[in-house]
PyMOL CGO cylinders between C-alpha atoms (Angstrom):
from pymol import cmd
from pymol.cgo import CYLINDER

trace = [
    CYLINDER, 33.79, -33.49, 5.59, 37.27, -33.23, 4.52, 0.3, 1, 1, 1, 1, 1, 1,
    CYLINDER, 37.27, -33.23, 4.52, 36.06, -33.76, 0.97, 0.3, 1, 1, 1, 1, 1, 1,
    CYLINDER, 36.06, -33.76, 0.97, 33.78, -31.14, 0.59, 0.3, 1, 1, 1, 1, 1, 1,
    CYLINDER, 33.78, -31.14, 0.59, 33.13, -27.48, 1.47, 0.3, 1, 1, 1, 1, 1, 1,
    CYLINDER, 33.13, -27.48, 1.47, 30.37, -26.35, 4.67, 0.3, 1, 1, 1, 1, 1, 1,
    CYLINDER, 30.37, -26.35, 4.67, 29.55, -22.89, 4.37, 0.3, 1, 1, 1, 1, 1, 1,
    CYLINDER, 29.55, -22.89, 4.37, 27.99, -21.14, 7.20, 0.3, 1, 1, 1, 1, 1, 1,
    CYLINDER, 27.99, -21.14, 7.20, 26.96, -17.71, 8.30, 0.3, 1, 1, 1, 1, 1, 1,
    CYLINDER, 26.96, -17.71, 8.30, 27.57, -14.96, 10.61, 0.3, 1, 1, 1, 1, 1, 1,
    CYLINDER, 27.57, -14.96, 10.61, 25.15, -13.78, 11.39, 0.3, 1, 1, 1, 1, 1, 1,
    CYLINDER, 25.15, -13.78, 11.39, 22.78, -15.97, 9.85, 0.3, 1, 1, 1, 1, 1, 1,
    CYLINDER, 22.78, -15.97, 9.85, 19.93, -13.41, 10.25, 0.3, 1, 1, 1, 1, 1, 1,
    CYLINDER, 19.93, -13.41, 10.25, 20.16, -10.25, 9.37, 0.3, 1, 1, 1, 1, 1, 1,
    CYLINDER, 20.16, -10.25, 9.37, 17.51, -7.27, 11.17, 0.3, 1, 1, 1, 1, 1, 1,
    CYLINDER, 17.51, -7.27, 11.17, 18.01, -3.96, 11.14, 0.3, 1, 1, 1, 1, 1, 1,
    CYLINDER, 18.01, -3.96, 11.14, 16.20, -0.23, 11.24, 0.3, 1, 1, 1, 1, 1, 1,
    CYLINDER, 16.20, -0.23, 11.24, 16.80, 1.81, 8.45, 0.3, 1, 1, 1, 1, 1, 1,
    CYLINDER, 16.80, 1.81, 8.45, 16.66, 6.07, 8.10, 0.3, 1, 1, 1, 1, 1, 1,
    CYLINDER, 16.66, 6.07, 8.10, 14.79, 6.82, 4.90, 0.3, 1, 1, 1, 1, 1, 1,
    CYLINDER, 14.79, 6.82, 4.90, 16.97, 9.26, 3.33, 0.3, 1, 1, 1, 1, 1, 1,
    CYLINDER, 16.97, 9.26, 3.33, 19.53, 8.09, 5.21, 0.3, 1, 1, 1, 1, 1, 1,
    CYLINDER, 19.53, 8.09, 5.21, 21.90, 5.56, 3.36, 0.3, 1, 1, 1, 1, 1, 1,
    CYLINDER, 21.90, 5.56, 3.36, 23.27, 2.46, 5.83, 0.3, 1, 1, 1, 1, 1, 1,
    CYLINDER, 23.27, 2.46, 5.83, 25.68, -0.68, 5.63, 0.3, 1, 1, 1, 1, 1, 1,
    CYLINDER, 25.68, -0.68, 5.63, 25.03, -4.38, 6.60, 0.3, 1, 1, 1, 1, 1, 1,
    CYLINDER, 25.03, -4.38, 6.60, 27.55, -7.24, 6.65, 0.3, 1, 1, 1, 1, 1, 1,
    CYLINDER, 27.55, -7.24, 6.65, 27.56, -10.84, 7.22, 0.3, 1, 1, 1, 1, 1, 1,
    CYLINDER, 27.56, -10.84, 7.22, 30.30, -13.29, 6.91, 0.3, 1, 1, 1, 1, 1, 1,
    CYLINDER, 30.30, -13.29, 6.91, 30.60, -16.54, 4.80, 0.3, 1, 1, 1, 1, 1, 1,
    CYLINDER, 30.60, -16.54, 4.80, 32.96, -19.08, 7.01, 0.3, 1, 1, 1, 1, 1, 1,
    CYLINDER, 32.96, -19.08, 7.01, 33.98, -22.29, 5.27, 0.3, 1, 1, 1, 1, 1, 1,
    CYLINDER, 33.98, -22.29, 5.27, 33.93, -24.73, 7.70, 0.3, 1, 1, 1, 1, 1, 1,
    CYLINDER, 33.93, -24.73, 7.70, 34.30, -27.53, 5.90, 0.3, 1, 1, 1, 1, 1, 1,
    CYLINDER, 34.30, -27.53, 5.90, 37.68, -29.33, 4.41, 0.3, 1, 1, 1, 1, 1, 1,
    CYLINDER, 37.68, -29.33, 4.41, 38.08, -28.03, 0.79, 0.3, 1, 1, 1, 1, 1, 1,
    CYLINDER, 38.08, -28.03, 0.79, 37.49, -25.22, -1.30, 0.3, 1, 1, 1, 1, 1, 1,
    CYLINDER, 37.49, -25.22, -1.30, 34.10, -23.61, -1.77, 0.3, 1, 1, 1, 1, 1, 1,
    CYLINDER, 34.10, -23.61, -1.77, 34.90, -22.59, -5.51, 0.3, 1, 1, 1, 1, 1, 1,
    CYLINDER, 34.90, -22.59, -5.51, 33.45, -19.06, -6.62, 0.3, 1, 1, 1, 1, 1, 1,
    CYLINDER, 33.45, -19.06, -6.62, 30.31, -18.44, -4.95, 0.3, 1, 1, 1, 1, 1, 1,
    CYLINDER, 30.31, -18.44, -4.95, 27.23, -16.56, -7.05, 0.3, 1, 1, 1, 1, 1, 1,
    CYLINDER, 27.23, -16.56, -7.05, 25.36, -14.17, -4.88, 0.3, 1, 1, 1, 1, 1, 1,
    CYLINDER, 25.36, -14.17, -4.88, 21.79, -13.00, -5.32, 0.3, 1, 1, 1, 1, 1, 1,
    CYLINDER, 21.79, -13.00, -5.32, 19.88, -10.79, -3.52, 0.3, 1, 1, 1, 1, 1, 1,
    CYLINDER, 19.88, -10.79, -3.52, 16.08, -8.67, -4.64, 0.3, 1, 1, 1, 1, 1, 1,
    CYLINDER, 16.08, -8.67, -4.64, 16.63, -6.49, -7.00, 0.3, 1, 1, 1, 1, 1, 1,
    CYLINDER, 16.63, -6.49, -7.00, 12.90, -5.72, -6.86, 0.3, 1, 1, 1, 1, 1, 1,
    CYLINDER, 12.90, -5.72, -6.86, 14.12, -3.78, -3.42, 0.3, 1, 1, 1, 1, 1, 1,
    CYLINDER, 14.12, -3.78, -3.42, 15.84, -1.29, -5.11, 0.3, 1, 1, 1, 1, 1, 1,
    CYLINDER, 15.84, -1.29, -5.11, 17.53, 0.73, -2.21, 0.3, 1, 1, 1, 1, 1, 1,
    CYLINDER, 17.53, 0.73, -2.21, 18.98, -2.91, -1.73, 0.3, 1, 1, 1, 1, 1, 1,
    CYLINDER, 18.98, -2.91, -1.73, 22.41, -3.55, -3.40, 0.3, 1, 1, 1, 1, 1, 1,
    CYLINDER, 22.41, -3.55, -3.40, 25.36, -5.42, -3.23, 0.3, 1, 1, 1, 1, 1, 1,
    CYLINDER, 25.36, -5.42, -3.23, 28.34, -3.38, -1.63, 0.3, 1, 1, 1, 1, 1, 1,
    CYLINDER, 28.34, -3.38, -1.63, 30.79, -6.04, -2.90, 0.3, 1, 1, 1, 1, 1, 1,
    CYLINDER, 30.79, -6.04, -2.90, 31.06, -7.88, -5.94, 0.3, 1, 1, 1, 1, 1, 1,
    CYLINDER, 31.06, -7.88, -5.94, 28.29, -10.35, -7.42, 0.3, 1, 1, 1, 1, 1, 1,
    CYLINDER, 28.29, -10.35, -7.42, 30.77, -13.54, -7.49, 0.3, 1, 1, 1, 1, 1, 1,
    CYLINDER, 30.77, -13.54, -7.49, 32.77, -14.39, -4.37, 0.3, 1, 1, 1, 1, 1, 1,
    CYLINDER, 32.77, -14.39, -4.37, 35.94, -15.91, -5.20, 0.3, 1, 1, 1, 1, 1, 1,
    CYLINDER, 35.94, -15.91, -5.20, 36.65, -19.27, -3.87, 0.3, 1, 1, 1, 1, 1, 1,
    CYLINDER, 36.65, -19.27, -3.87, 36.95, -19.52, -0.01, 0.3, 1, 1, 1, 1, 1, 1,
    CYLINDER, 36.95, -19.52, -0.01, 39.46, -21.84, 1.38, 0.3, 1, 1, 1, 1, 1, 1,
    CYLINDER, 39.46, -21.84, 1.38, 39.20, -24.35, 3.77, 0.3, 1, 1, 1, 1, 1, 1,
    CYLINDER, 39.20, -24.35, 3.77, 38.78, -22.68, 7.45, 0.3, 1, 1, 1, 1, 1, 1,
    CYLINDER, 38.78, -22.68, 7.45, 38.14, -18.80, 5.45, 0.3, 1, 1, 1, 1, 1, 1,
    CYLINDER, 38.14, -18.80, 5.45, 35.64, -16.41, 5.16, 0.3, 1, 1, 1, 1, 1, 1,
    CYLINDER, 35.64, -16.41, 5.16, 34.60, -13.82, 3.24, 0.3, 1, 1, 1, 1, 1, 1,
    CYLINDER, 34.60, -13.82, 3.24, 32.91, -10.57, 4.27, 0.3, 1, 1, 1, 1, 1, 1,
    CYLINDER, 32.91, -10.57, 4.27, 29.40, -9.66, 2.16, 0.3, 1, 1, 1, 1, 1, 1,
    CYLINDER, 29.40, -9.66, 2.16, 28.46, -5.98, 2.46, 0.3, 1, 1, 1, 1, 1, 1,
    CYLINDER, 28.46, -5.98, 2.46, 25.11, -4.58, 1.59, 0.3, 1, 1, 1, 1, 1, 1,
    CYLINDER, 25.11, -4.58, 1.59, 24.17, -1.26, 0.80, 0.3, 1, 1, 1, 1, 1, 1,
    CYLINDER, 24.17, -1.26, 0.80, 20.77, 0.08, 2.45, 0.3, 1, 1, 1, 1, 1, 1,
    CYLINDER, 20.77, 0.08, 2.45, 19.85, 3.28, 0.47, 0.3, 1, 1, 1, 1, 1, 1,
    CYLINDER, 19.85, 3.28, 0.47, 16.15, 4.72, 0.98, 0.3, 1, 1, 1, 1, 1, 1,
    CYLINDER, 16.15, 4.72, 0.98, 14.37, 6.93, -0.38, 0.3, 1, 1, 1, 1, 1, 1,
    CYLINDER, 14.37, 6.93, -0.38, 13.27, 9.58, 1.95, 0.3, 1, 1, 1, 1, 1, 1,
    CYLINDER, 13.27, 9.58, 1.95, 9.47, 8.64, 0.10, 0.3, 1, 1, 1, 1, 1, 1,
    CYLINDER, 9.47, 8.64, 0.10, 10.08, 4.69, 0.76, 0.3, 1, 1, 1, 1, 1, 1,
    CYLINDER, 10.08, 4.69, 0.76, 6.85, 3.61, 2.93, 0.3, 1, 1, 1, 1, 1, 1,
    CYLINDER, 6.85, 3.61, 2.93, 7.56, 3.00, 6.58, 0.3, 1, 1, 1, 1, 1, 1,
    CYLINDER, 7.56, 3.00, 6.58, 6.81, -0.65, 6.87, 0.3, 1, 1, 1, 1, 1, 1,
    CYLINDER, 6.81, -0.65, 6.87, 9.02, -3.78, 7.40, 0.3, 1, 1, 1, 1, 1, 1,
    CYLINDER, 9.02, -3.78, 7.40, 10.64, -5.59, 4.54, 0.3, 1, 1, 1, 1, 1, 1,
    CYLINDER, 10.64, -5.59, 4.54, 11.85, -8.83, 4.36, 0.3, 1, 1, 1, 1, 1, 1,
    CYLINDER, 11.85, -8.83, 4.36, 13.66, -11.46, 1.96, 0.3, 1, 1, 1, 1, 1, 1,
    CYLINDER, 13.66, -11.46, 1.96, 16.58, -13.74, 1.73, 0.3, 1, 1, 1, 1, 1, 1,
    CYLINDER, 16.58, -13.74, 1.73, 20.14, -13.69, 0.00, 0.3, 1, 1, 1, 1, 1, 1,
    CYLINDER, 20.14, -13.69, 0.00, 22.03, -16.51, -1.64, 0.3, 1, 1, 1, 1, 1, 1,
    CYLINDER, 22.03, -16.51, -1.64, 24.95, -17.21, -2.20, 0.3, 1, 1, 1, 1, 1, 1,
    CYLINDER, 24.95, -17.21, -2.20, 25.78, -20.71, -4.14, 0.3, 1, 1, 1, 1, 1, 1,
    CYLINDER, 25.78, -20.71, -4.14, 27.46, -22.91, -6.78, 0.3, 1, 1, 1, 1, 1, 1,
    CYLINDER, 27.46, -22.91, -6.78, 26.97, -26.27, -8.09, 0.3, 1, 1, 1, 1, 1, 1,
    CYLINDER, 26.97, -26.27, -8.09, 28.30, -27.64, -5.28, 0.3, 1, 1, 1, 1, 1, 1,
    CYLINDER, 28.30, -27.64, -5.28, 27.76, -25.44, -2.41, 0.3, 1, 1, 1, 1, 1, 1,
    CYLINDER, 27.76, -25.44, -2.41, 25.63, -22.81, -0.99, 0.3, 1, 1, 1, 1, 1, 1,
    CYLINDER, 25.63, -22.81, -0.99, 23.39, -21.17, 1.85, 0.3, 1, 1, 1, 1, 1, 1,
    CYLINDER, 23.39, -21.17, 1.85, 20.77, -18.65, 2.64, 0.3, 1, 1, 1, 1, 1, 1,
    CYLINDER, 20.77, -18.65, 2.64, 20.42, -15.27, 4.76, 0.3, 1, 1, 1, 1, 1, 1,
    CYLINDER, 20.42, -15.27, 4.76, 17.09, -14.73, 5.86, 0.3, 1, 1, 1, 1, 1, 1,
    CYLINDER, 17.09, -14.73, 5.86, 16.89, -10.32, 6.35, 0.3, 1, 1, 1, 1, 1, 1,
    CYLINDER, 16.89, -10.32, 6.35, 14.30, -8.02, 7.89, 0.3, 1, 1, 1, 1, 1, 1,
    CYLINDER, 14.30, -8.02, 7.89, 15.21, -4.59, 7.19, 0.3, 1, 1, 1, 1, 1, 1,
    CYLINDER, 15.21, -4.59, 7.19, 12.43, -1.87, 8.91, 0.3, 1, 1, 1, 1, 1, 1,
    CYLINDER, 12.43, -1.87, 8.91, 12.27, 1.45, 7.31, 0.3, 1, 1, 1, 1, 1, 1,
    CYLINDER, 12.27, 1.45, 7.31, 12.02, 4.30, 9.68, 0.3, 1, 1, 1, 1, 1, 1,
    CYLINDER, 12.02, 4.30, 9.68, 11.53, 7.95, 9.91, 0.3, 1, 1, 1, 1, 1, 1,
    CYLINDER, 11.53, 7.95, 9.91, 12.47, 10.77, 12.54, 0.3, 1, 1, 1, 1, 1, 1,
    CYLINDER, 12.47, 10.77, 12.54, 9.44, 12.79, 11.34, 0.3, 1, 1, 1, 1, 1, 1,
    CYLINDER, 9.44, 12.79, 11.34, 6.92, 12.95, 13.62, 0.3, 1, 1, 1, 1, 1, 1,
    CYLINDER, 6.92, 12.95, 13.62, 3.12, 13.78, 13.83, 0.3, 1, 1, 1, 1, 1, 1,
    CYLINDER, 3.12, 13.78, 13.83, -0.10, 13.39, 16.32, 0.3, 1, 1, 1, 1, 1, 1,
    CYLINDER, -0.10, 13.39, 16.32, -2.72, 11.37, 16.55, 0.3, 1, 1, 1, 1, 1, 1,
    CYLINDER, -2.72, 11.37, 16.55, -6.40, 12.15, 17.75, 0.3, 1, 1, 1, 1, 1, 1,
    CYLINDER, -6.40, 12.15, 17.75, -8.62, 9.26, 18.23, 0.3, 1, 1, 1, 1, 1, 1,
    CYLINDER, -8.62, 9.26, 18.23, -12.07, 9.58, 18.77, 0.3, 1, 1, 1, 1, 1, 1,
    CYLINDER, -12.07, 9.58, 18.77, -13.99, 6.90, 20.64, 0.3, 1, 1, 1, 1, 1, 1,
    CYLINDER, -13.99, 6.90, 20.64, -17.58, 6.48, 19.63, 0.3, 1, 1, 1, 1, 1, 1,
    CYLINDER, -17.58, 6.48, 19.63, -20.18, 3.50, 19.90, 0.3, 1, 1, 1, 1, 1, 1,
    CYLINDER, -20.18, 3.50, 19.90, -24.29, 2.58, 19.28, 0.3, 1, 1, 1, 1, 1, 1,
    CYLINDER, -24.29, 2.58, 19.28, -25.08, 5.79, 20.77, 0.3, 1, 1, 1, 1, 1, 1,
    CYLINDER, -25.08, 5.79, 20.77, -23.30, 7.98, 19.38, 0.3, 1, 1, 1, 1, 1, 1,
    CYLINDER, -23.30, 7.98, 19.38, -24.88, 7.50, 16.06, 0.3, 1, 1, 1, 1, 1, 1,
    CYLINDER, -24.88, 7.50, 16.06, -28.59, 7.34, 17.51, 0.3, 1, 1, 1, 1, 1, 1,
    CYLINDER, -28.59, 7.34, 17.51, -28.63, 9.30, 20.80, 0.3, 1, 1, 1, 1, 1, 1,
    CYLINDER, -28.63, 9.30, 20.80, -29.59, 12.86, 20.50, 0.3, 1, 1, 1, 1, 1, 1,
    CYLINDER, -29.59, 12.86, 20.50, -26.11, 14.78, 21.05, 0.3, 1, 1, 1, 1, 1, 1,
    CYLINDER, -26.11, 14.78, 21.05, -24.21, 12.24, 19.84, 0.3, 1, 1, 1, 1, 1, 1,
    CYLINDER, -24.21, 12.24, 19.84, -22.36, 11.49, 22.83, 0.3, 1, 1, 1, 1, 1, 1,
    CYLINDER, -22.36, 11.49, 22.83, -19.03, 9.85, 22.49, 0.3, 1, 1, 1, 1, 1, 1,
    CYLINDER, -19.03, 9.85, 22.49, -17.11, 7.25, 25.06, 0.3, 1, 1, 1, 1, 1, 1,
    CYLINDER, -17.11, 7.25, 25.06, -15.70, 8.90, 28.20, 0.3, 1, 1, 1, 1, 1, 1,
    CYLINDER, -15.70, 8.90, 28.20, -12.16, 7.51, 29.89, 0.3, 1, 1, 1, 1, 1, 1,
    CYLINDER, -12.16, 7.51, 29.89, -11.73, 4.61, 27.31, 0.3, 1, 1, 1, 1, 1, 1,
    CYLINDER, -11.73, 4.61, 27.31, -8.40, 3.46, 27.05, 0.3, 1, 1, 1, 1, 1, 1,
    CYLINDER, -8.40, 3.46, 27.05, -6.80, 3.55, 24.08, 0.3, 1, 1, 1, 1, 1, 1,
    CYLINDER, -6.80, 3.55, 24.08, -3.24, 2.25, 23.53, 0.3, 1, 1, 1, 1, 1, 1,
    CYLINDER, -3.24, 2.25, 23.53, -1.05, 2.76, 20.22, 0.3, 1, 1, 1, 1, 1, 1,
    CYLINDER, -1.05, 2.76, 20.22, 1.61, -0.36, 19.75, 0.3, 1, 1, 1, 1, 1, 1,
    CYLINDER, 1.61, -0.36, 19.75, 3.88, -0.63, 17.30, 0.3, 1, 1, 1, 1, 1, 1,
    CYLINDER, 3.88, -0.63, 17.30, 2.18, -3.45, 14.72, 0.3, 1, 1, 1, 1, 1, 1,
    CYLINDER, 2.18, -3.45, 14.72, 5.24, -5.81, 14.07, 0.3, 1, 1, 1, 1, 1, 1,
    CYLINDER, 5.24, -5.81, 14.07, 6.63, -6.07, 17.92, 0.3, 1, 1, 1, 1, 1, 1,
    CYLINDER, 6.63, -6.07, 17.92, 3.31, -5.01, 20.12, 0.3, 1, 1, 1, 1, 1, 1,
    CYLINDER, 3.31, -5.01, 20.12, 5.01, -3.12, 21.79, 0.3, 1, 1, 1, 1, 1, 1,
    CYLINDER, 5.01, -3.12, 21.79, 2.86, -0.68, 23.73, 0.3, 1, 1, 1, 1, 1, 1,
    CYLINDER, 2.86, -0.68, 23.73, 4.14, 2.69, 22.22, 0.3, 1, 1, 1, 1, 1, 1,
    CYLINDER, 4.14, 2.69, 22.22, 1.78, 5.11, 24.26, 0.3, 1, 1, 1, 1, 1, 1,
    CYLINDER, 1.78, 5.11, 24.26, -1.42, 4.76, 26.69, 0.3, 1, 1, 1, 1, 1, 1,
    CYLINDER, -1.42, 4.76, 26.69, -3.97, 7.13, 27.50, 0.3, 1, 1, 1, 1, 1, 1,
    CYLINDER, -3.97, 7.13, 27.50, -7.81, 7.59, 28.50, 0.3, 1, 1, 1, 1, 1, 1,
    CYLINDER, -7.81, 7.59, 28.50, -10.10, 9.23, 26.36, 0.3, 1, 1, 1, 1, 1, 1,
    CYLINDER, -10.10, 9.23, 26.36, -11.19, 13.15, 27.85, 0.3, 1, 1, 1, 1, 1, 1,
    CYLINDER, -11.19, 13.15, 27.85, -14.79, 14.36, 28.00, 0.3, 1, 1, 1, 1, 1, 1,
    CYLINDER, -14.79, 14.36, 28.00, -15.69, 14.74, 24.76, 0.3, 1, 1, 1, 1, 1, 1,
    CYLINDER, -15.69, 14.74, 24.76, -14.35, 11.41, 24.20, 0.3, 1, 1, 1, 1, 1, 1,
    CYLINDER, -14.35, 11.41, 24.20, -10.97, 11.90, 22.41, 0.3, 1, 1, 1, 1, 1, 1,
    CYLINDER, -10.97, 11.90, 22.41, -7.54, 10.62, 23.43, 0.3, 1, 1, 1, 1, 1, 1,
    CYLINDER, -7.54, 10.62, 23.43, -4.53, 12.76, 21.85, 0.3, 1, 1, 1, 1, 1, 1,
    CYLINDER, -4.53, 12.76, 21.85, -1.10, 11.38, 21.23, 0.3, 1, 1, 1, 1, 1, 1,
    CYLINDER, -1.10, 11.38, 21.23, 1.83, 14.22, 20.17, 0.3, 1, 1, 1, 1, 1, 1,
    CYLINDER, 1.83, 14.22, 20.17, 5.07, 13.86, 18.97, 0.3, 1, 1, 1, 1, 1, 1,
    CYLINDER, 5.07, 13.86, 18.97, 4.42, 9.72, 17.40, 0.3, 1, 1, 1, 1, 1, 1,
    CYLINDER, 4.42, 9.72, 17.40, 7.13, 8.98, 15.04, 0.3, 1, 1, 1, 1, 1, 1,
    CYLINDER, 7.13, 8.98, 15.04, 5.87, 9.09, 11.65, 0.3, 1, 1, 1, 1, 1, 1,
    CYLINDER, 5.87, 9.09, 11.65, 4.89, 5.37, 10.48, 0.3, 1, 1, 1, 1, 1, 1,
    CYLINDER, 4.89, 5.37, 10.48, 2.15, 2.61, 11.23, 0.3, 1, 1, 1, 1, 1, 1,
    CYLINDER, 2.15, 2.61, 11.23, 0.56, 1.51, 14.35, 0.3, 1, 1, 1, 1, 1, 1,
    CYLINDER, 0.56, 1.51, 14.35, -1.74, -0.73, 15.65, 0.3, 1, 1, 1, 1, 1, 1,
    CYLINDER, -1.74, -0.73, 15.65, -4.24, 1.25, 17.90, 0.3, 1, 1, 1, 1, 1, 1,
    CYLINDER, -4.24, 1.25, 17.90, -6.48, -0.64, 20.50, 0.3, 1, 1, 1, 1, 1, 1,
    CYLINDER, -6.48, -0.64, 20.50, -9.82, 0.71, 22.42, 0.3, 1, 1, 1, 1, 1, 1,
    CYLINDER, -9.82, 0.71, 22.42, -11.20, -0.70, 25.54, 0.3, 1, 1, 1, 1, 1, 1,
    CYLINDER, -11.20, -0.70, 25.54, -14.45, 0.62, 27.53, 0.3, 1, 1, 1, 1, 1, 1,
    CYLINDER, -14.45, 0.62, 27.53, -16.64, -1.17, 30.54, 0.3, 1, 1, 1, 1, 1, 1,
    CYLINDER, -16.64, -1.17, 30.54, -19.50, -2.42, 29.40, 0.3, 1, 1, 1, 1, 1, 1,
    CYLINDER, -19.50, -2.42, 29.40, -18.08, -2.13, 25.37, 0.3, 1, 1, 1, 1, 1, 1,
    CYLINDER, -18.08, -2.13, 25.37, -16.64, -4.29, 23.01, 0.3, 1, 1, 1, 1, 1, 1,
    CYLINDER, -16.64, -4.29, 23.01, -12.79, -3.68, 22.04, 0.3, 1, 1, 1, 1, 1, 1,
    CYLINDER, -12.79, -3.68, 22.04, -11.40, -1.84, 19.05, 0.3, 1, 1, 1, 1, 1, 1,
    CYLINDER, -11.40, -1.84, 19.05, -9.02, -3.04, 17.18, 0.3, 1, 1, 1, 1, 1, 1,
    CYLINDER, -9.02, -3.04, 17.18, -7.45, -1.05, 13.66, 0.3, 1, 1, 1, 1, 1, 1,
    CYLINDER, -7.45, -1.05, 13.66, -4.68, 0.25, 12.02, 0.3, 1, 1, 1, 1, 1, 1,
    CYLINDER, -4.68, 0.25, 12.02, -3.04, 3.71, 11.29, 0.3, 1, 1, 1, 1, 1, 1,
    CYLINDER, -3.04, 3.71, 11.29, -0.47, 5.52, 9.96, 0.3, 1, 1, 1, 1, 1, 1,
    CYLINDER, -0.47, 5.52, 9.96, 0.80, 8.82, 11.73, 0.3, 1, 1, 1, 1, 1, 1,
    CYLINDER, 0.80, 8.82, 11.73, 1.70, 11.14, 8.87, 0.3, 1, 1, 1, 1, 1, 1,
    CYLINDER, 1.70, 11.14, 8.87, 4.77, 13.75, 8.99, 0.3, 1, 1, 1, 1, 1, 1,
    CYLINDER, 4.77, 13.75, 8.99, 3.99, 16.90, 10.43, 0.3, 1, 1, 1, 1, 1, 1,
    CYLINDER, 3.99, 16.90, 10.43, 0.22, 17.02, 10.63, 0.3, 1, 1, 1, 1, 1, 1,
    CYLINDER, 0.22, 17.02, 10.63, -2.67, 15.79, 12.65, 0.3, 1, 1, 1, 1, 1, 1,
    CYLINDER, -2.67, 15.79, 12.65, -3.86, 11.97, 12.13, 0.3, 1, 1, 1, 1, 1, 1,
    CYLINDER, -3.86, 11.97, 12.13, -7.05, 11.31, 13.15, 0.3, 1, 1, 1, 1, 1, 1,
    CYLINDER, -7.05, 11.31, 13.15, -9.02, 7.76, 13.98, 0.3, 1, 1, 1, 1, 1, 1,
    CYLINDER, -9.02, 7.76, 13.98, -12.13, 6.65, 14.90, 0.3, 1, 1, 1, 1, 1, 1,
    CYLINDER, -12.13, 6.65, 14.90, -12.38, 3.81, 17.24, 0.3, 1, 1, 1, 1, 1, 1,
    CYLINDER, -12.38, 3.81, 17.24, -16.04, 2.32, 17.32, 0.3, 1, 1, 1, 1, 1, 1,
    CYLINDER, -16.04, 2.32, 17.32, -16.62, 0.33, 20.37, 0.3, 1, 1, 1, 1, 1, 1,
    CYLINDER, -16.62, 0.33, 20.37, -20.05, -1.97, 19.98, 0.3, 1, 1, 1, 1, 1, 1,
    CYLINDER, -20.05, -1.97, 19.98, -22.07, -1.24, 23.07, 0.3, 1, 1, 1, 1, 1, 1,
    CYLINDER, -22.07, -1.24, 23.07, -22.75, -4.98, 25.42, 0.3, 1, 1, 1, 1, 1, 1,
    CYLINDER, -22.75, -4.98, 25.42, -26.47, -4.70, 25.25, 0.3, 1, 1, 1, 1, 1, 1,
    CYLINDER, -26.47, -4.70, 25.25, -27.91, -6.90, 28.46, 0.3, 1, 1, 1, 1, 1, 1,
    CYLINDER, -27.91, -6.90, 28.46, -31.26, -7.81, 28.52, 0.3, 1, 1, 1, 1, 1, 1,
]
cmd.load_cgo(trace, "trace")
């Protein structure tokens, strides 16, 4: 429309890992594709998020027909700021115009730690000797992608051990013959030894 503004952006999703501790930047860029002036823009953005700020100022002067404008944000963790994803939306508007950035921002660590898990099931808990599950599988994904992060079978004593996981949450899954699956969350904490329990129902057949 000749008559009015279109204001688009690029990209118009933001995602991105951040370093606690670590400060970042992320842009995205306003294009006026439409045929007039946008007129100052108003931007808002979470201020309950506060390692989230503005890296340019609050009001965007008026973009011109066929401009853009370049809005910077400033990532700034705490090196204490849970590892978990975070997600929200910007603005940036006027009476007459506006649009909306979707962002997912996923705090991160380079701390790592291990993980023991420890299978167990009926029998365990009512057998004499309390025997756990031998060579159950257990797989560790990351719980926002699935991504399988690390696979391994339970030993003898019916433990599986996972070194050097980054620090953060995880989605941990146990399978057995003749068992029904686990399925529970953890987080692997800095420097020490997490450990997890993964109960796996025995399939009683009559």
């Amino acid at each position: 429309d000749v008559c009015s503004s279109d204001l688009v952006a690029n990209p118009g999703y933001l995602t991105s890992g951040m370093l606690v501790g670590q400060q970042a930047v992320v842009s995205f860029d306003i294009l006026n594709t439409g045929g007039a002036s946008s007129g100052d823009l108003t931007v808002n953005w979470p201020t309950n998020l506060t390692w989230l700020a503005l890296g340019c100022p609050a009001t965007i002067p008026s973009i011109p027909a066929g401009g853009k404008v370049t809005v910077t944000l400033r990532l700034n963790p705490s090196a204490d700021l849970p590892l978990t994803l975070y997600t929200g939306n910007l603005a940036a508007f006027n009476g007459n115009a506006g649009l909306s950035v979707q962002f997912q921002f996923r705090a991160v660590s380079t701390a790592t730690g291990d993980l023991q898990v420890k299978a167990t099931d009926d029998y365990t808990y009512y057998v004499a000797g309390e025997p756990t599950v031998t060579n159950a599988i257990i797989i560790v994904r990351d719980p926002f992608t699935s991504a399988v992060i690390a696979q391994t079978n339970t030993d003898a004593d019916g433990f599986a051990y996972f070194a050097a996981l980054l620090a953060g949450p995880y989605t941990v899954e146990g399978t057995a013959p003749k068992h029904n699956q686990f399925r529970g969350s953890i987080s692997v904490a800095p420097g020490a030894v997490t450990s997890l329990e993964a109960f796996l129902p025995r399939q009683l057949v009559t």
